[in-house]
C-alpha positions in Angstrom: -34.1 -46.9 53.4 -32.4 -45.2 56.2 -28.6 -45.5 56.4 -27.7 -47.9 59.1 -26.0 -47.1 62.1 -23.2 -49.8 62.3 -21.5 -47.7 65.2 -24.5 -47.3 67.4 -25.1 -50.6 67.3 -21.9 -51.6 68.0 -21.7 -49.7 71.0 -25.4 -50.9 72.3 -24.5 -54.0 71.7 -21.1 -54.0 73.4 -22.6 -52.2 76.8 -25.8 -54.3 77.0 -22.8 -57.3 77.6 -21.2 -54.8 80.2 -17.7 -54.8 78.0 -15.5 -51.5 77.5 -14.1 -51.1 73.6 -10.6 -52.1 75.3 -11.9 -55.1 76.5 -13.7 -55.7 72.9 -10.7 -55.1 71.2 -8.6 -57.5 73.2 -11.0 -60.1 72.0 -11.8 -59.6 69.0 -7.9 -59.1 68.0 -7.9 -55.2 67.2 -7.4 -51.9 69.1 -9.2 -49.8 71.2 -9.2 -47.0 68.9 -10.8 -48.8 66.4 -13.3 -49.6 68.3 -13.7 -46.3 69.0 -13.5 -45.0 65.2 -16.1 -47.6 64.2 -18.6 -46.5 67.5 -18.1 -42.7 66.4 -18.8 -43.6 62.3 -15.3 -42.1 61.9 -14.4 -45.9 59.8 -16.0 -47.4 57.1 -16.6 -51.1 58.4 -17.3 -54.3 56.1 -19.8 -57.0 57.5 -16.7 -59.6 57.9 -14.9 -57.4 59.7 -18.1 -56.1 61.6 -18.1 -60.2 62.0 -14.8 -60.6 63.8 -15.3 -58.0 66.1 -19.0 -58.8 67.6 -18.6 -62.9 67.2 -15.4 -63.1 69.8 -15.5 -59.6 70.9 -19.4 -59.6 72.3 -19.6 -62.9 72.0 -22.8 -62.3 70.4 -23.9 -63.2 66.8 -24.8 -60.6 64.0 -27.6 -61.4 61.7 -28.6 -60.0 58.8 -32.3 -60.5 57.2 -33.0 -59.0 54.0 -37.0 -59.1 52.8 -37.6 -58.5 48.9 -41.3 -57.9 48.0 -43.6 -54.6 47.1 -41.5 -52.7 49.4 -38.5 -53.8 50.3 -37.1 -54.3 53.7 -33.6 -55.1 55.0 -33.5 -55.9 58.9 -30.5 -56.6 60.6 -29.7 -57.1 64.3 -27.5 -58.9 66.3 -28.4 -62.0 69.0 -27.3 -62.5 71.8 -26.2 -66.6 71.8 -29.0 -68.7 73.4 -31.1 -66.0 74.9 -33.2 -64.8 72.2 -32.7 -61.3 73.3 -31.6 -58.9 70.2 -30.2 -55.4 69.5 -31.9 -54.4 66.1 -30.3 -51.3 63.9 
């Protein structure tokens, strides 16, 4: 499986709903710079945390699917509330 680009898809995510990482971190409770970090894979970031920061920051919901059969699959994206549109990574 390919490693996931949590960074990326952060930063899609945050300029599909038109925010700058200043205006992400003042909602979601953390700095600019970390947003930044996290958008450049220069942080390690745990799904809670990735939590925090999308949920009140985006205002968008993360989702994570995880398929176990003959070949497993792990798909993860993150929804935007009430409009069925998604960002996949």
């Amino acid at each position: 499986m390919e490693p996931v680009n949590v960074g990326a898809m952060l930063r899609r995510a945050r300029e599909a709903a038109g925010l700058s990482q200043a205006d992400v971190a003042l909602k979601s409770g953390t700095t600019r710079n970390y947003i930044s970090r996290i958008e450049n894979e220069k942080s390690d970031i745990q799904l809670e945390t990735l939590q925090k920061i999308v949920e009140p920051g985006i205002g968008e919901e993360i989702i994570v699917q995880v398929k176990l059969g003959k070949t497993a699959k792990c798909s993860r994206s993150i929804l935007k509330r009430g409009s069925g549109y998604a960002v996949d990574f």
